[in-house]
C-alpha positions as CSV (number, residue, x, y, z in Angstrom):
1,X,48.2,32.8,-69.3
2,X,47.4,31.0,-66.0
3,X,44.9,32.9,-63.4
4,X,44.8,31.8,-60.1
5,X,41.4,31.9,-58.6
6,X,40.5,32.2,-55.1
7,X,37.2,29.9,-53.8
8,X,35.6,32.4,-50.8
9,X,34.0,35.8,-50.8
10,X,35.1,35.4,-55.0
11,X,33.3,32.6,-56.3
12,X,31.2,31.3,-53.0
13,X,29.7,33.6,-50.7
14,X,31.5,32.8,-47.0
15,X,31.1,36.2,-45.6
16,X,26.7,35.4,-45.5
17,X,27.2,32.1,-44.2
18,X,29.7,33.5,-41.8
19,X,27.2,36.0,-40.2
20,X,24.0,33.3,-40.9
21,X,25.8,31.1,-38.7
22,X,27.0,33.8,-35.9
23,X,23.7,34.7,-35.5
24,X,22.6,30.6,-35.0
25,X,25.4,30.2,-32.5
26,X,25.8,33.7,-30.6
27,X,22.3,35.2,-31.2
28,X,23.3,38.1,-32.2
29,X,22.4,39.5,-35.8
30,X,25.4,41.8,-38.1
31,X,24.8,43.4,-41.6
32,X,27.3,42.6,-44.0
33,X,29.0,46.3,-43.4
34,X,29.9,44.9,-40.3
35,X,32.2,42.2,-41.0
36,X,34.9,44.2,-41.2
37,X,37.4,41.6,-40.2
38,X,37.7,37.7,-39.4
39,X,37.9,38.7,-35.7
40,X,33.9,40.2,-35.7
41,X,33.4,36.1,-35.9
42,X,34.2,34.2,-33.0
43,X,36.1,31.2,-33.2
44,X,33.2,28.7,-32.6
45,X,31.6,30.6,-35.8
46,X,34.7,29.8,-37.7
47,X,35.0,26.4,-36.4
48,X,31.7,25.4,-37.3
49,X,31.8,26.5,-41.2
50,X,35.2,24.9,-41.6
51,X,34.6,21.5,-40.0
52,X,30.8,20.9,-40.0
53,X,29.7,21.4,-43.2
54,X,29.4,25.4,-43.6
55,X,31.1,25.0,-46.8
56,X,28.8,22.8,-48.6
57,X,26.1,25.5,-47.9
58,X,27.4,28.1,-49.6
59,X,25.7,30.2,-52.1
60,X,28.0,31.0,-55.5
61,X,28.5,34.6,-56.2
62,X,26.8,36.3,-59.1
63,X,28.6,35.9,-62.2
64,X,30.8,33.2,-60.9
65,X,29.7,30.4,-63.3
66,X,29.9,32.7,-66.4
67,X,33.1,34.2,-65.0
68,X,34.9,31.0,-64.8
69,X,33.5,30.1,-68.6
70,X,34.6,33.0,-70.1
71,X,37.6,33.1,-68.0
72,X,38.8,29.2,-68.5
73,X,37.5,29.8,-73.0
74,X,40.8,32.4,-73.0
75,X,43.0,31.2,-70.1
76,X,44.5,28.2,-67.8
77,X,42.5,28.5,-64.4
78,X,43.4,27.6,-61.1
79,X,40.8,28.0,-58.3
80,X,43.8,28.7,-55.3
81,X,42.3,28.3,-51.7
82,X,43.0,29.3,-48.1
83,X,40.9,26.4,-47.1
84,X,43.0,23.4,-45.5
85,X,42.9,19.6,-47.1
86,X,40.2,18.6,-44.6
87,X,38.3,21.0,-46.6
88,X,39.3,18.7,-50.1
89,X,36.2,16.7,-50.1
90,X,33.2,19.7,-49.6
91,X,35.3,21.9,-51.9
92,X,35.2,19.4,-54.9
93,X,31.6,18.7,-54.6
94,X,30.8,22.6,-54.5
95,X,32.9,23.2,-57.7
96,X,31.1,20.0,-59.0
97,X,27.4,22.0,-58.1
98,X,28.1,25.2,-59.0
99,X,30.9,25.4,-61.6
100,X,31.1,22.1,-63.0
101,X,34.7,21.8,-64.8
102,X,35.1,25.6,-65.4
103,X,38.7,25.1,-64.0
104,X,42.0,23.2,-64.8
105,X,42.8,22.5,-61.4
106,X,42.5,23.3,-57.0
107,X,44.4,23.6,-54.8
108,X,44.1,23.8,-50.9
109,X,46.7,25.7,-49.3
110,X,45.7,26.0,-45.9
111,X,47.5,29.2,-45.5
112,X,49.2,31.2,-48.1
113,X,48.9,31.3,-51.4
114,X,52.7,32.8,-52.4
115,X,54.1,29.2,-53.1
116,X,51.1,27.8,-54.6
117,X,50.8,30.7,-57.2
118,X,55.0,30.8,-57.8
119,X,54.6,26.6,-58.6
120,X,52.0,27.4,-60.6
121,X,53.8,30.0,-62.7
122,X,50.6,32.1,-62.1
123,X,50.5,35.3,-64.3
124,X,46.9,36.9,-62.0
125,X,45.3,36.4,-59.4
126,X,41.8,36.7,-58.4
127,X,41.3,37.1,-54.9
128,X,39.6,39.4,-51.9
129,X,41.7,39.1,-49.2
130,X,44.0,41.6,-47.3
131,X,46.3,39.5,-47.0
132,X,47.0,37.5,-49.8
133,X,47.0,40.0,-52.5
134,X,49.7,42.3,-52.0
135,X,51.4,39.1,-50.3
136,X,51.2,37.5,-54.0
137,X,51.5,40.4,-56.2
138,X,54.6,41.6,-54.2
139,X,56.5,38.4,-54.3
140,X,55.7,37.0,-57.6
141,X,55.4,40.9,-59.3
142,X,52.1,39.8,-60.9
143,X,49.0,41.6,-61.4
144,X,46.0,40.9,-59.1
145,X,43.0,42.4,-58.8
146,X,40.6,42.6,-55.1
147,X,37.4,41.7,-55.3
148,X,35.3,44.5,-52.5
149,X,34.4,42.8,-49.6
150,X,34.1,44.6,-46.2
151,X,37.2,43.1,-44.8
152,X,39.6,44.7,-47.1
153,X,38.1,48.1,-47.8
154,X,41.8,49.2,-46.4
155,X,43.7,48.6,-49.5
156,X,44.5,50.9,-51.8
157,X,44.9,50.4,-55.7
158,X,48.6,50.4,-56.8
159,X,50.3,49.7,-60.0
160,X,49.9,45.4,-59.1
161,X,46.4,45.9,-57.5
162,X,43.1,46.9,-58.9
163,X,39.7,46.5,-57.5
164,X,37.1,45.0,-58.9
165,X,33.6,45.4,-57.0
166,X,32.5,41.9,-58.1
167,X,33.6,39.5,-61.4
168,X,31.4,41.2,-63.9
169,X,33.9,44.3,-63.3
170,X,36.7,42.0,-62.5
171,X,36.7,40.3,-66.2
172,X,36.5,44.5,-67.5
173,X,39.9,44.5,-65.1
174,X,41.2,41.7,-67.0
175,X,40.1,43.1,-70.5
176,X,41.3,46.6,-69.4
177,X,45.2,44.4,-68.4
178,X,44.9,42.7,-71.5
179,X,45.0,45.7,-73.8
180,X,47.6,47.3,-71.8
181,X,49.7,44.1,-72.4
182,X,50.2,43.8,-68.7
183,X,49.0,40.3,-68.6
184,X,51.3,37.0,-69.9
């Protein structure tokens, strides 16, 4: 089975550095609740993660490393990112730092994820955003379960979809698919 991976808000933390650097460059200070959508971060926020080094500052999420190990022991993983190829450099070296070879391969699609996971052959996906799950599971008719995040506390569980609130529950999710042979 091959599991593609998203890289923000599942294995790195974006959403802190987002609002840690909003508060550098707009002086204004938001809880987590708050960021409820890419728009509550203006554009120089954005800007300034994506091209000056924001990236390489992230924190990994809790679990990630052991997720990926126990994930990569079973499966064939992917990590399958929004981020664009100037983001190719800063990306390998955080994988490098914090998950050290717990993956087969990355890819950088700057945009959606639909082609990338369909080339792939991708039988899950991992991933928090609004967008790109039901874009995914919809097109490819593959599993995928959310990982919570404020941003997409809008989209309900359906018979693709299933939450996960971080990847401690998400590998239950996958253990939970597995027994109900829903998974390649």
């Amino acid at each position: 089975m091959l599991v593609a991976v998203d890289l923000d808000d599942v294995l790195a933390d974006l959403i802190s550095c987002l609002i840690r650097t909003h508060e550098e460059i707009v002086g204004e200070q938001l809880e987590r609740s708050q960021a409820t959508s890419w728009d509550v971060f203006p554009p120089a926020v954005h800007d300034h993660v994506r091209y000056e080094g924001g990236y390489g500052t992230l924190l990994p999420l809790p679990y990630a490393r052991e997720f990926l190990g126990w994930l990569r022991e079973r499966h064939t993983v992917h990590i399958v990112t929004y981020r664009g190829a100037h983001a190719q450099q800063v990306t390998e070296n955080w994988l490098a730092q914090h998950v050290d070879g717990r993956f087969d391969g990355l890819h950088l699609t700057g945009g959606g994820k639909v082609d990338a996971c369909r080339e792939l052959g991708a039988d899950l996906i991992v991933d928090d955003s609004y967008n790109q799950i039901p874009a995914v599971t919809d097109a490819l008719q593959i599993p995928g379960i959310l990982i919570d995040t404020p941003m997409n506390q809008h989209i309900q569980e359906s018979a693709l979809v299933r939450r996960a609130r971080g990847l401690r529950q998400a590998r239950r999710v996958i253990e939970d698919l597995q027994r109900e042979d829903r998974l390649a």
